[in-house]
mmCIF file as Biopython writes it, N, C-alpha, C and O atoms, coordinates in Angstrom:
data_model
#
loop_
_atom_site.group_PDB
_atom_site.id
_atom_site.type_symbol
_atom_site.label_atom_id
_atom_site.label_alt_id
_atom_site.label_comp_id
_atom_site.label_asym_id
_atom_site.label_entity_id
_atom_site.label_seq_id
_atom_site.pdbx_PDB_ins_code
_atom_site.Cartn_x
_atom_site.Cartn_y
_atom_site.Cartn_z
_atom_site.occupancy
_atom_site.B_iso_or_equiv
_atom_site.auth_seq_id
_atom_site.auth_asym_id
_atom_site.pdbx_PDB_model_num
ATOM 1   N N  . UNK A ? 1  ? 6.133   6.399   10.671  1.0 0.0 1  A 1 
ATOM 2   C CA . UNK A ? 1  ? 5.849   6.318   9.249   1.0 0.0 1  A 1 
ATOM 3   C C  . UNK A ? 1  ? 6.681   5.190   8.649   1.0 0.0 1  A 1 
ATOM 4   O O  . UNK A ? 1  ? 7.846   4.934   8.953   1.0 0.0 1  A 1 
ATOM 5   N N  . UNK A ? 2  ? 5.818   4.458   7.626   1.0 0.0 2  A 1 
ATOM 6   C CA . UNK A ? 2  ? 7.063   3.237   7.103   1.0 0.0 2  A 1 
ATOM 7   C C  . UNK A ? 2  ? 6.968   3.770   5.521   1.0 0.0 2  A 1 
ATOM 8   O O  . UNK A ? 2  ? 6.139   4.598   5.144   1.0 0.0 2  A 1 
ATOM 9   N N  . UNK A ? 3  ? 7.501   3.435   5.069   1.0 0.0 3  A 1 
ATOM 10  C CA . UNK A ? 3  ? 8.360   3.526   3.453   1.0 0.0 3  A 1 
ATOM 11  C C  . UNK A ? 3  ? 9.215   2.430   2.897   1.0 0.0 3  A 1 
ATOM 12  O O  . UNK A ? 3  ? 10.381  2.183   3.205   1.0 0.0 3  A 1 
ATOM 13  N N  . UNK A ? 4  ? 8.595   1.927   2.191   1.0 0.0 4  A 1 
ATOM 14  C CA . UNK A ? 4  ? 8.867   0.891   1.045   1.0 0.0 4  A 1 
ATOM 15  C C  . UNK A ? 4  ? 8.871   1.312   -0.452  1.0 0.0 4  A 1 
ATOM 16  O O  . UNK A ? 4  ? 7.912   1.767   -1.075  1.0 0.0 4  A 1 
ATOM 17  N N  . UNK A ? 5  ? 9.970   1.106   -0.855  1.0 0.0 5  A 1 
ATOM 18  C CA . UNK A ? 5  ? 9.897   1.092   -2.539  1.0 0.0 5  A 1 
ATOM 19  C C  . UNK A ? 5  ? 10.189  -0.167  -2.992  1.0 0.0 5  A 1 
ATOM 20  O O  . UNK A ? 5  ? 11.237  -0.749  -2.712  1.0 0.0 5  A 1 
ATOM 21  N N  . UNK A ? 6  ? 9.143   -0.707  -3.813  1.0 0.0 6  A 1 
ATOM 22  C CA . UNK A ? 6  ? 9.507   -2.003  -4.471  1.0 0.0 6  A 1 
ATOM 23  C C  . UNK A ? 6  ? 8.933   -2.467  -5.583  1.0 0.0 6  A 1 
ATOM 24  O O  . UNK A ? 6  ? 7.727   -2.259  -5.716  1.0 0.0 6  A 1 
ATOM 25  N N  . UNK A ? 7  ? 9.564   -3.097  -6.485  1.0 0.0 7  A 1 
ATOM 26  C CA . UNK A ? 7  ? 8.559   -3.720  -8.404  1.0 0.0 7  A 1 
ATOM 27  C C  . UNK A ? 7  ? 8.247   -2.316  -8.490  1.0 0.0 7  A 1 
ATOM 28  O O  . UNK A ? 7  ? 7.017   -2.280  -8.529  1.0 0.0 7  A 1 
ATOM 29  N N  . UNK A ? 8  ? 8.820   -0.818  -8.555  1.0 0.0 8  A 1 
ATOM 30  C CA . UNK A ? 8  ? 8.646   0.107   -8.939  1.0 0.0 8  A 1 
ATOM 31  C C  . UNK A ? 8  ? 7.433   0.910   -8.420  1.0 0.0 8  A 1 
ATOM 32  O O  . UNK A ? 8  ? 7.131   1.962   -8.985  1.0 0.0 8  A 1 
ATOM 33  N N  . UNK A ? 9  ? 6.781   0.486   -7.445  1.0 0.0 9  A 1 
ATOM 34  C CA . UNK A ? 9  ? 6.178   1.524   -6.459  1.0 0.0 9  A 1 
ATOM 35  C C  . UNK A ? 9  ? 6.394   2.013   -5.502  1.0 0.0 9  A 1 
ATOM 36  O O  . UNK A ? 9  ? 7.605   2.230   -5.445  1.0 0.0 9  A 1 
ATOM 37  N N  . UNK A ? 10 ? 5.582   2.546   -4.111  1.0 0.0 10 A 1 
ATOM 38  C CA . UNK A ? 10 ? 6.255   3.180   -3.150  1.0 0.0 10 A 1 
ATOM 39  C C  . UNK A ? 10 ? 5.049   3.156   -2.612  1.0 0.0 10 A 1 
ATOM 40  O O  . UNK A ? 10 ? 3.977   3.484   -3.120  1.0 0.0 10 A 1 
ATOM 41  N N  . UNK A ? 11 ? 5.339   2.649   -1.292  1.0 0.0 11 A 1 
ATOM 42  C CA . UNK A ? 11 ? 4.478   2.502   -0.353  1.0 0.0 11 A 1 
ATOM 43  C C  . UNK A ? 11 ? 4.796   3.742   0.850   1.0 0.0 11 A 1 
ATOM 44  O O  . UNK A ? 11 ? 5.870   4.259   1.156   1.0 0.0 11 A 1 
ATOM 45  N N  . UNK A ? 12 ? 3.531   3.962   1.337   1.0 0.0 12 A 1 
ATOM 46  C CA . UNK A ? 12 ? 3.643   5.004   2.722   1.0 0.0 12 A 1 
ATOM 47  C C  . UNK A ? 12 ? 2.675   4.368   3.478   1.0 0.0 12 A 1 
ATOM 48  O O  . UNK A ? 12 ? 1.697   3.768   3.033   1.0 0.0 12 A 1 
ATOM 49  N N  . UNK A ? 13 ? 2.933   4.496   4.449   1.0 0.0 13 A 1 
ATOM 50  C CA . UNK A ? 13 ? 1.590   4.264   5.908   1.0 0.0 13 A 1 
ATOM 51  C C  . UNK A ? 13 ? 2.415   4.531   7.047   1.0 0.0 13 A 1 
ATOM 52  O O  . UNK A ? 13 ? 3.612   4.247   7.091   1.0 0.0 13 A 1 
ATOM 53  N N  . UNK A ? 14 ? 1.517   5.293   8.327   1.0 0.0 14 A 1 
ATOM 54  C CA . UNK A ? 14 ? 1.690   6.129   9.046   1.0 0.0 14 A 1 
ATOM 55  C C  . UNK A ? 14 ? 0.848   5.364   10.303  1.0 0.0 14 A 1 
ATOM 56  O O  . UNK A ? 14 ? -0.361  5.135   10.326  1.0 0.0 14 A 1 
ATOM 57  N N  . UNK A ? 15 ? 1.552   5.135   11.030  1.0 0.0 15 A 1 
ATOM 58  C CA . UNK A ? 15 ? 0.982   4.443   12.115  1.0 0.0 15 A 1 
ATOM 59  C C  . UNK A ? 15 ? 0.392   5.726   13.004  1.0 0.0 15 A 1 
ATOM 60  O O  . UNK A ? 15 ? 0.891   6.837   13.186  1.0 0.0 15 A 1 
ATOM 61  N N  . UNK A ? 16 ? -0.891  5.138   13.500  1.0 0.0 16 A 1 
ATOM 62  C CA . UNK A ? 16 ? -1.711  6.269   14.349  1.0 0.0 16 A 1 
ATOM 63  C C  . UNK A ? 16 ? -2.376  6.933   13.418  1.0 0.0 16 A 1 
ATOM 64  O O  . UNK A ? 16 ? -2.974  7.916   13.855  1.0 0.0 16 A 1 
ATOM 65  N N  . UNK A ? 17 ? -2.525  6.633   11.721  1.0 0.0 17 A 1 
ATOM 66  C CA . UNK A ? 17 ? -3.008  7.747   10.817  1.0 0.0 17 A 1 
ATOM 67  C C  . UNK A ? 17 ? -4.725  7.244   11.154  1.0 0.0 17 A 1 
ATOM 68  O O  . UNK A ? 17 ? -5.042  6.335   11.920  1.0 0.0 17 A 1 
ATOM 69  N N  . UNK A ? 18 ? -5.542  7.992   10.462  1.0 0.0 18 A 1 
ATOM 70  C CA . UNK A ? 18 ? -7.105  7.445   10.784  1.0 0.0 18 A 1 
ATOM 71  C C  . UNK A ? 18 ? -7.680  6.198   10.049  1.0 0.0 18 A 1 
ATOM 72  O O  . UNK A ? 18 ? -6.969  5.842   9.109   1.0 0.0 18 A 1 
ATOM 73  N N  . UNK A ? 19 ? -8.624  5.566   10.222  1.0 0.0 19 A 1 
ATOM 74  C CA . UNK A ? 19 ? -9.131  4.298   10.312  1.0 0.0 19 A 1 
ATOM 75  C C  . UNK A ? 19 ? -10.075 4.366   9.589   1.0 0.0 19 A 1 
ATOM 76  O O  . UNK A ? 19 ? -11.053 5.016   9.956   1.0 0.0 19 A 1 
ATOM 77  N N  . UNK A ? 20 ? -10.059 3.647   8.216   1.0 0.0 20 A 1 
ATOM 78  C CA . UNK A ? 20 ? -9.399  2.085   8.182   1.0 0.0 20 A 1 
ATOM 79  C C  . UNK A ? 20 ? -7.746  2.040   8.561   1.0 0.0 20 A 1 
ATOM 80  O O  . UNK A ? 20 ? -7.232  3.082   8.967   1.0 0.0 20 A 1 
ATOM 81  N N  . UNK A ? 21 ? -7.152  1.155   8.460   1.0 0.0 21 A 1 
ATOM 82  C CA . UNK A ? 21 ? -5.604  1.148   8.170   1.0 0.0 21 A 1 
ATOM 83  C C  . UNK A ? 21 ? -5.509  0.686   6.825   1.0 0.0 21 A 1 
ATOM 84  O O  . UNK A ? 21 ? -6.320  -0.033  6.241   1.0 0.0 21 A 1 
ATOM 85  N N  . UNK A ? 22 ? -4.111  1.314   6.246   1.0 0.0 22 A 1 
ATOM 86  C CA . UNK A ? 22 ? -4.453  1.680   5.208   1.0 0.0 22 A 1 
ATOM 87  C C  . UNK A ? 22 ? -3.070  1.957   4.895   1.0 0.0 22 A 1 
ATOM 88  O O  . UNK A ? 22 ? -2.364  2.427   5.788   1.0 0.0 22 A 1 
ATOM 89  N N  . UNK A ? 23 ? -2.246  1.576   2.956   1.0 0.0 23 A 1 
ATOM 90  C CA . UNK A ? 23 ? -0.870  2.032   2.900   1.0 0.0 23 A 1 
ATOM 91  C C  . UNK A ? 23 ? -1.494  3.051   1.919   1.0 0.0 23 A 1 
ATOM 92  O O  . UNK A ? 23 ? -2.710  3.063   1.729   1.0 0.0 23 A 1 
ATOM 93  N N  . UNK A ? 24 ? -0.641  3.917   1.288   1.0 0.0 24 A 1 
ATOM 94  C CA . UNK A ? 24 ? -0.616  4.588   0.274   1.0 0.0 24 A 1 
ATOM 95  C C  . UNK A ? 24 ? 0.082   4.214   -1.328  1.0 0.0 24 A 1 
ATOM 96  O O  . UNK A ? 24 ? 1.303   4.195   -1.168  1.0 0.0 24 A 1 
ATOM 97  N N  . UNK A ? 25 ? -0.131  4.031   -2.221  1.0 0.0 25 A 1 
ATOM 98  C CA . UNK A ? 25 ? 0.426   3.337   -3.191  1.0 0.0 25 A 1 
ATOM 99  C C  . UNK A ? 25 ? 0.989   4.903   -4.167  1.0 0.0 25 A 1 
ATOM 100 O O  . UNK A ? 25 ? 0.267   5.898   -4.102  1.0 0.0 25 A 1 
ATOM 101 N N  . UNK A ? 26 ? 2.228   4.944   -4.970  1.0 0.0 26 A 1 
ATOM 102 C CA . UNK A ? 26 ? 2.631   5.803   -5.806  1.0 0.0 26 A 1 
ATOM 103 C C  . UNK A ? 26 ? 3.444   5.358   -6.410  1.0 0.0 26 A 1 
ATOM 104 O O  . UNK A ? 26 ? 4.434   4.780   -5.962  1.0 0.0 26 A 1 
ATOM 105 N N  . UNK A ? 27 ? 3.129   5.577   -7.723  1.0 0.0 27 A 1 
ATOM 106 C CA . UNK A ? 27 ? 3.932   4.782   -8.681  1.0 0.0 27 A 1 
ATOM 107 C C  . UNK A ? 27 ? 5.523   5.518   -8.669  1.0 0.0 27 A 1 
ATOM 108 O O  . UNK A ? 27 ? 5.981   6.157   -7.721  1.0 0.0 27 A 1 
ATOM 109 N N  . UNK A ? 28 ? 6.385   5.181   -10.291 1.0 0.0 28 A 1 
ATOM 110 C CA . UNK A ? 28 ? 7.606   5.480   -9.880  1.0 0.0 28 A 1 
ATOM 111 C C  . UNK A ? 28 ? 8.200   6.800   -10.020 1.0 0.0 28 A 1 
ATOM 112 O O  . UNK A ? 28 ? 9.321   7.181   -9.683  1.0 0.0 28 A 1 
ATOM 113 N N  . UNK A ? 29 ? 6.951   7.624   -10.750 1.0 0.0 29 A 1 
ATOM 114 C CA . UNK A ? 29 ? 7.076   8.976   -10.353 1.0 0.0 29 A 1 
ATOM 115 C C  . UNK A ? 29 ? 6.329   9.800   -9.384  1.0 0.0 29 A 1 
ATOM 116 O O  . UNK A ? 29 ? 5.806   10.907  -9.510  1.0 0.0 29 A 1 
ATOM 117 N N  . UNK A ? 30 ? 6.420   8.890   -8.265  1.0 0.0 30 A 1 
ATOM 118 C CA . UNK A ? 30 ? 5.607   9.527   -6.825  1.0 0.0 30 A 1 
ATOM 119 C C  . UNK A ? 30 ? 4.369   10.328  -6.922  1.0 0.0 30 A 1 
ATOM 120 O O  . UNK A ? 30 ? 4.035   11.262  -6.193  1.0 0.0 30 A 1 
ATOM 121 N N  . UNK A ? 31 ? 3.602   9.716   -8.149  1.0 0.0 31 A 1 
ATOM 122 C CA . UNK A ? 31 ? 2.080   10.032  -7.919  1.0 0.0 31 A 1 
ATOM 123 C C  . UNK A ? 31 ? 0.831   9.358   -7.433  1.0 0.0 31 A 1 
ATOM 124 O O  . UNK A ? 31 ? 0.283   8.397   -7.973  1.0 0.0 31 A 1 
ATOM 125 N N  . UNK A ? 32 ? 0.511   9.885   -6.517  1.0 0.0 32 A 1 
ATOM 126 C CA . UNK A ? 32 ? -0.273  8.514   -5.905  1.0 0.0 32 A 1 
ATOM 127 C C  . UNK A ? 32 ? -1.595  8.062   -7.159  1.0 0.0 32 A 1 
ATOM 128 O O  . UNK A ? 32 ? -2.195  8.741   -7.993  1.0 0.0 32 A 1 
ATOM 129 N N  . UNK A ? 33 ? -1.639  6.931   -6.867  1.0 0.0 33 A 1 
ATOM 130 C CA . UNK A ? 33 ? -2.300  5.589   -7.612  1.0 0.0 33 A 1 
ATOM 131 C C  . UNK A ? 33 ? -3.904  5.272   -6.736  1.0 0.0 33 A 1 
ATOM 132 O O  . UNK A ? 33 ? -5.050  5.309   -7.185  1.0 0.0 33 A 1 
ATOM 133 N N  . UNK A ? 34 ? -3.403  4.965   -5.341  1.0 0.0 34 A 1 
ATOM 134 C CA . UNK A ? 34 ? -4.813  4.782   -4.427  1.0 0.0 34 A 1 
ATOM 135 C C  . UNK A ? 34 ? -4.204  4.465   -3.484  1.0 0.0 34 A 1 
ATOM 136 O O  . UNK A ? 34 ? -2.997  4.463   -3.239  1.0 0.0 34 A 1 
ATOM 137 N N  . UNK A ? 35 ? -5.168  4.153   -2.866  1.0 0.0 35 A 1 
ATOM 138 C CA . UNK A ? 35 ? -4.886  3.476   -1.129  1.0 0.0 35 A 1 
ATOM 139 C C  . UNK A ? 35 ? -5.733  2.029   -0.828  1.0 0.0 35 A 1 
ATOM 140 O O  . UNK A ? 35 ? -6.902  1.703   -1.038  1.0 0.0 35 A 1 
ATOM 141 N N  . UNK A ? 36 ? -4.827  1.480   -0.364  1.0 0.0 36 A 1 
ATOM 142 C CA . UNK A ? 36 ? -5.223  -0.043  -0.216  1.0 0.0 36 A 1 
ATOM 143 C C  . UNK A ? 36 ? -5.504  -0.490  1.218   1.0 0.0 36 A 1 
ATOM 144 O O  . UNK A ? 36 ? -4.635  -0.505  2.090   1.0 0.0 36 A 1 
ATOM 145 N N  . UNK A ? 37 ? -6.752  -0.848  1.400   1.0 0.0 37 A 1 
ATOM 146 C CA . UNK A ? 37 ? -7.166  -1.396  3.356   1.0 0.0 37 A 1 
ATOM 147 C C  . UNK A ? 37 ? -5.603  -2.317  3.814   1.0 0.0 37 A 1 
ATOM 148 O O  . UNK A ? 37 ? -4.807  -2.881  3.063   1.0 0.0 37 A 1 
ATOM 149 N N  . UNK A ? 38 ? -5.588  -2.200  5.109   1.0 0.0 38 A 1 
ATOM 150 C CA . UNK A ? 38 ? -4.898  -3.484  5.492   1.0 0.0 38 A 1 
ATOM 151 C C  . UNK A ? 38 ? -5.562  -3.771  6.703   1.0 0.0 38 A 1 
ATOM 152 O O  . UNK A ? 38 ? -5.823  -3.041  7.659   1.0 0.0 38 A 1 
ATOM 153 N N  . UNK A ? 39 ? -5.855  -5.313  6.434   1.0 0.0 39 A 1 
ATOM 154 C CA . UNK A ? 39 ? -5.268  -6.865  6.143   1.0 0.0 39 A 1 
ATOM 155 C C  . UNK A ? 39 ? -6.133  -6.916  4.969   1.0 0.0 39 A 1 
ATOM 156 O O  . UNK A ? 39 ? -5.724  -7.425  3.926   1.0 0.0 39 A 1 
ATOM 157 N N  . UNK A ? 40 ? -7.534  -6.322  5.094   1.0 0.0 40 A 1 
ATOM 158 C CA . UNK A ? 40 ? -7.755  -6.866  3.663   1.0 0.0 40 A 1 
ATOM 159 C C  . UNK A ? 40 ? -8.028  -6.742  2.335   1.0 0.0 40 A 1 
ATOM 160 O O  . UNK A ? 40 ? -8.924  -7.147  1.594   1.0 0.0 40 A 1 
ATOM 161 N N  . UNK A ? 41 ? -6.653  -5.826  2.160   1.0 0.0 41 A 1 
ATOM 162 C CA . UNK A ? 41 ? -6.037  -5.682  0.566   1.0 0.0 41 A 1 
ATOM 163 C C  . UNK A ? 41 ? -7.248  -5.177  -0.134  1.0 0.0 41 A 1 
ATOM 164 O O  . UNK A ? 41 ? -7.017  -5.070  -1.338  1.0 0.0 41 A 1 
ATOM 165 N N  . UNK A ? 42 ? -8.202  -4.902  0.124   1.0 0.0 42 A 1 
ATOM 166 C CA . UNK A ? 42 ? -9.391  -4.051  -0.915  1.0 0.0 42 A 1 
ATOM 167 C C  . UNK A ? 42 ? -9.202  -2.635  -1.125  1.0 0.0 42 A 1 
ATOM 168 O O  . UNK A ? 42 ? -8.994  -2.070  -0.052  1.0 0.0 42 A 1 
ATOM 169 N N  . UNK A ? 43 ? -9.197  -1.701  -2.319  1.0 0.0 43 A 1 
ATOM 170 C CA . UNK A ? 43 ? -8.946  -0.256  -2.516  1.0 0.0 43 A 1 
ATOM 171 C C  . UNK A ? 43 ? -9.743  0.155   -1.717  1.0 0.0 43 A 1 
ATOM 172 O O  . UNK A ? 43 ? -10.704 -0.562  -1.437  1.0 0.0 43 A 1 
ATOM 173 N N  . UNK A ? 44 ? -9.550  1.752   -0.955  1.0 0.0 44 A 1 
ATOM 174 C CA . UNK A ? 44 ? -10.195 2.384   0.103   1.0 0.0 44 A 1 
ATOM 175 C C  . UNK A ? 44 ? -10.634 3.383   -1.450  1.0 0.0 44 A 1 
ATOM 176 O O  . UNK A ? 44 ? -11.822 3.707   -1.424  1.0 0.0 44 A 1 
ATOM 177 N N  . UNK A ? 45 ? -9.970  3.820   -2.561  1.0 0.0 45 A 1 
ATOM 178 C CA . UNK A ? 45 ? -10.340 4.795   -3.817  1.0 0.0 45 A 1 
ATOM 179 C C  . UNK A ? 45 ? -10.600 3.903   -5.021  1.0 0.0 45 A 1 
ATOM 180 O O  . UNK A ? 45 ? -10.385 2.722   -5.296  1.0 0.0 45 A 1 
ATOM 181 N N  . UNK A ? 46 ? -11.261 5.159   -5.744  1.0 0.0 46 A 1 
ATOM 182 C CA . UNK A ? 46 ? -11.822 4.033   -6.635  1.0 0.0 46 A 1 
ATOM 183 C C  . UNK A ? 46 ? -10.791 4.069   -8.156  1.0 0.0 46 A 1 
ATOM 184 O O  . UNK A ? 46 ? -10.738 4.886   -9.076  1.0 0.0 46 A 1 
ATOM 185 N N  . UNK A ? 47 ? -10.050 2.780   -7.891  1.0 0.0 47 A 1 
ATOM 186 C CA . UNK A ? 47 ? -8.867  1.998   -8.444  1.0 0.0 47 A 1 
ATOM 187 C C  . UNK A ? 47 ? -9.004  0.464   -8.362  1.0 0.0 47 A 1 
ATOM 188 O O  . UNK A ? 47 ? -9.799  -0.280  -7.787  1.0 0.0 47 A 1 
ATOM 189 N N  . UNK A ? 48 ? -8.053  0.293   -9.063  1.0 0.0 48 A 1 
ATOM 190 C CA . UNK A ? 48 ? -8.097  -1.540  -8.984  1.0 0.0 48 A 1 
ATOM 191 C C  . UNK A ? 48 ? -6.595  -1.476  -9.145  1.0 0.0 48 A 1 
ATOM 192 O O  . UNK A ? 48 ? -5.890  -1.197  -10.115 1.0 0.0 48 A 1 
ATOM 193 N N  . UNK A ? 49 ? -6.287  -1.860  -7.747  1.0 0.0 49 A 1 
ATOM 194 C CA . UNK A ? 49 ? -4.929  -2.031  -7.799  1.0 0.0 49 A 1 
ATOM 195 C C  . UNK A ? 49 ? -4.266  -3.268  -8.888  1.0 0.0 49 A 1 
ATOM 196 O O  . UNK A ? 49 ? -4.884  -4.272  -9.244  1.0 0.0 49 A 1 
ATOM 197 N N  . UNK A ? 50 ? -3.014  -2.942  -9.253  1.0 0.0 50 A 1 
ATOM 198 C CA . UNK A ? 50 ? -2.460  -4.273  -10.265 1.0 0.0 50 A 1 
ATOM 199 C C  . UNK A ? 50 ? -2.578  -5.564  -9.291  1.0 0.0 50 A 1 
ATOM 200 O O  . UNK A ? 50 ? -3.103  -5.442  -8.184  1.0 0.0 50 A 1 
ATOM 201 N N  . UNK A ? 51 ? -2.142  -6.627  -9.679  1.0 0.0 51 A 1 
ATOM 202 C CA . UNK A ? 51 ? -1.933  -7.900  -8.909  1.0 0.0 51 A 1 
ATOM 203 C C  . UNK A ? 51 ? -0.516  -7.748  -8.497  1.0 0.0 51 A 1 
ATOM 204 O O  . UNK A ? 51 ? -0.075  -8.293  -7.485  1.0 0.0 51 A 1 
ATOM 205 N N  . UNK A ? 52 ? 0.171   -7.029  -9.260  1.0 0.0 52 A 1 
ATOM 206 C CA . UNK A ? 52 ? 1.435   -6.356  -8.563  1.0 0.0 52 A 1 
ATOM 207 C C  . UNK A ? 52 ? 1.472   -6.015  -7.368  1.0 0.0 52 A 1 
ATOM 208 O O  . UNK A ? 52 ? 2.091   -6.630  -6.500  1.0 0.0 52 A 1 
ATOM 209 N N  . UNK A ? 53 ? 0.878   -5.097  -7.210  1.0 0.0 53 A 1 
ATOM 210 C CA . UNK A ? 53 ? 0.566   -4.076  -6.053  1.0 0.0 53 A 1 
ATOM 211 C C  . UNK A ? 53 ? 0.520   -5.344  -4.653  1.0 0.0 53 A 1 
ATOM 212 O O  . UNK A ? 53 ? 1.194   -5.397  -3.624  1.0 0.0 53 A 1 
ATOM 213 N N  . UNK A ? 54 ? -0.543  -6.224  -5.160  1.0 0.0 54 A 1 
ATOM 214 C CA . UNK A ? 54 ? -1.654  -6.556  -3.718  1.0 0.0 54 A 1 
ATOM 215 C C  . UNK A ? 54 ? -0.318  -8.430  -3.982  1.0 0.0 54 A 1 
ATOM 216 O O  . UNK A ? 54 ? -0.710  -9.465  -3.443  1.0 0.0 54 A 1 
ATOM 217 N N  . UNK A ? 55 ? 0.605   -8.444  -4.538  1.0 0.0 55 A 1 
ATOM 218 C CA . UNK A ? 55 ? 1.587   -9.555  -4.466  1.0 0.0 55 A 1 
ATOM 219 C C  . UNK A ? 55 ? 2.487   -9.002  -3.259  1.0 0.0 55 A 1 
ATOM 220 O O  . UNK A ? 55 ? 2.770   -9.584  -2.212  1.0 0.0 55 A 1 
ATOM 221 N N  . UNK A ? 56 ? 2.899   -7.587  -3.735  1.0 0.0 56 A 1 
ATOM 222 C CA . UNK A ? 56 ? 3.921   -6.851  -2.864  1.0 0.0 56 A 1 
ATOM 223 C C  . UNK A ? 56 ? 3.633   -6.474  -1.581  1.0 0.0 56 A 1 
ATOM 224 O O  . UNK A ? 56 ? 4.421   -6.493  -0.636  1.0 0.0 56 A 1 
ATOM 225 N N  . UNK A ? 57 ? 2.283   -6.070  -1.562  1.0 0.0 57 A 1 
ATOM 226 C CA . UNK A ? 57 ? 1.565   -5.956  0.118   1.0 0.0 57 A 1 
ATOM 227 C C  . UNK A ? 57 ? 1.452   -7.102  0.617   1.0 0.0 57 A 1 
ATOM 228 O O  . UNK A ? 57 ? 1.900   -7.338  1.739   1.0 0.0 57 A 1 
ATOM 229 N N  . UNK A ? 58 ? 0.908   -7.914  -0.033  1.0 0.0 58 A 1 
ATOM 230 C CA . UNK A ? 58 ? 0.814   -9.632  0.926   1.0 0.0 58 A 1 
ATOM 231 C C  . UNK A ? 58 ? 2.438   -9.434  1.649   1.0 0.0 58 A 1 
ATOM 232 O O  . UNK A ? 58 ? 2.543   -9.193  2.852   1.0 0.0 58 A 1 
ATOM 233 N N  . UNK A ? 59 ? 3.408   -9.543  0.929   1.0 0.0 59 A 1 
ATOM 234 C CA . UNK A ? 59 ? 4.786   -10.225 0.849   1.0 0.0 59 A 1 
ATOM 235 C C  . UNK A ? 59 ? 4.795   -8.960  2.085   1.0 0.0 59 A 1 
ATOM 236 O O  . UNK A ? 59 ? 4.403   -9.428  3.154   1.0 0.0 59 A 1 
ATOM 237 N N  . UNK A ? 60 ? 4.991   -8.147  2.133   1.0 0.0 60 A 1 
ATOM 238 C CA . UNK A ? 60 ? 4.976   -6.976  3.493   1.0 0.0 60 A 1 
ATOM 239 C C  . UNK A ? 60 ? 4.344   -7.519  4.638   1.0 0.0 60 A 1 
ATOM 240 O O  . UNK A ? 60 ? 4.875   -7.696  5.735   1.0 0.0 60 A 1 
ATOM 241 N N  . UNK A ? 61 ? 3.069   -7.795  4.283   1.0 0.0 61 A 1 
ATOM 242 C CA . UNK A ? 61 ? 2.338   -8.239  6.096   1.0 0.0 61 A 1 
ATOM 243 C C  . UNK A ? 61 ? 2.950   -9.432  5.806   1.0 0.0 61 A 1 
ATOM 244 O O  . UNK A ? 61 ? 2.983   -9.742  6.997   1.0 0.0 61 A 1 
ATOM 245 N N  . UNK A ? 62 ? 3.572   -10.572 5.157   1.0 0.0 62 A 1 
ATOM 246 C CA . UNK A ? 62 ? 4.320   -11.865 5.940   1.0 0.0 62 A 1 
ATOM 247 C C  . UNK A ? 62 ? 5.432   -11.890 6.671   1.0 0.0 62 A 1 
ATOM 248 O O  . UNK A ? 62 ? 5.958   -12.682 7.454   1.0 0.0 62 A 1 
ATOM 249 N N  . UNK A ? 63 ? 5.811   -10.195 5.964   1.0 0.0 63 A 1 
ATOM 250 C CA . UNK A ? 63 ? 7.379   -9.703  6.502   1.0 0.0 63 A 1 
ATOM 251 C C  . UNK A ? 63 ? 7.065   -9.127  7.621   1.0 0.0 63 A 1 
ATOM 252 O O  . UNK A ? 63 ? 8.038   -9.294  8.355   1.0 0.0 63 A 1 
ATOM 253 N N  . UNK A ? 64 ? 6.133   -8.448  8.263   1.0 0.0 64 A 1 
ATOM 254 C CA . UNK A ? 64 ? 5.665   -8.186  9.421   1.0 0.0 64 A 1 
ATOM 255 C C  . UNK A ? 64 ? 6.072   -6.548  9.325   1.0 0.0 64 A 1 
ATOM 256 O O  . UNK A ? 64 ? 6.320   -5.846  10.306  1.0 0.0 64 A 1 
ATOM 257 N N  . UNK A ? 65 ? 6.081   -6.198  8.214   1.0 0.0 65 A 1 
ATOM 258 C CA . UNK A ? 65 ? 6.161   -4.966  7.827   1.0 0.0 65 A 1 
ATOM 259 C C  . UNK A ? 65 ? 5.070   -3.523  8.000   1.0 0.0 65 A 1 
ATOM 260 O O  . UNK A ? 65 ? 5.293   -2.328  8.189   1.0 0.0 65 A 1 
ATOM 261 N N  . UNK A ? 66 ? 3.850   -4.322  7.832   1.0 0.0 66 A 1 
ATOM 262 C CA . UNK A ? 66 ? 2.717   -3.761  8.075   1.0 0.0 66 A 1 
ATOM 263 C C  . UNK A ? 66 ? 1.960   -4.170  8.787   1.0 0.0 66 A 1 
ATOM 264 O O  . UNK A ? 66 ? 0.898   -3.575  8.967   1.0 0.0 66 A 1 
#
C-alpha cells in the first residue's frame, strides 16, 4: 500500500488492488473525493478532479512513486 499526503490531500493505492490501476484521492478531512486511472490521470468516478490533484499525481509518477 503507498500513502501520500500532499497540497492538502491524501493519496492511497494498493498494489495488486483490481484493474484499472488506480490512486484514491481524500481530501484533508479523509473523505474520499474520487479515484483517478494511472498513467492516464482520467477519473475512474464521476468527479473532475482539481488541476491540483492531477499536478500532484503527475509529480508522483516522475517520482516513480506510482
Amino acid at each position: 500500500m503507498g500513502k501520500v499526503r500532499r497540497g492538502g490531500y491524501l493519496f492511497i493505492w494498493w498494489k495488486g488492488d483490481h484493474a484499472p490501476r488506480h490512486v484514491h484521492v481524500f481530501d484533508g478531512r479523509n473523505r474520499l473525493l474520487g479515484r483517478v486511472a494511472v498513467p492516464s490521470l482520467e477519473p475512474l468516478d464521476p468527479w473532475k478532479p482539481p488541476r491540483k490533484v492531477i499536478e500532484i499525481l503527475t509529480a508522483l509518477q516522475n517520482e516513480g512513486r506510482l
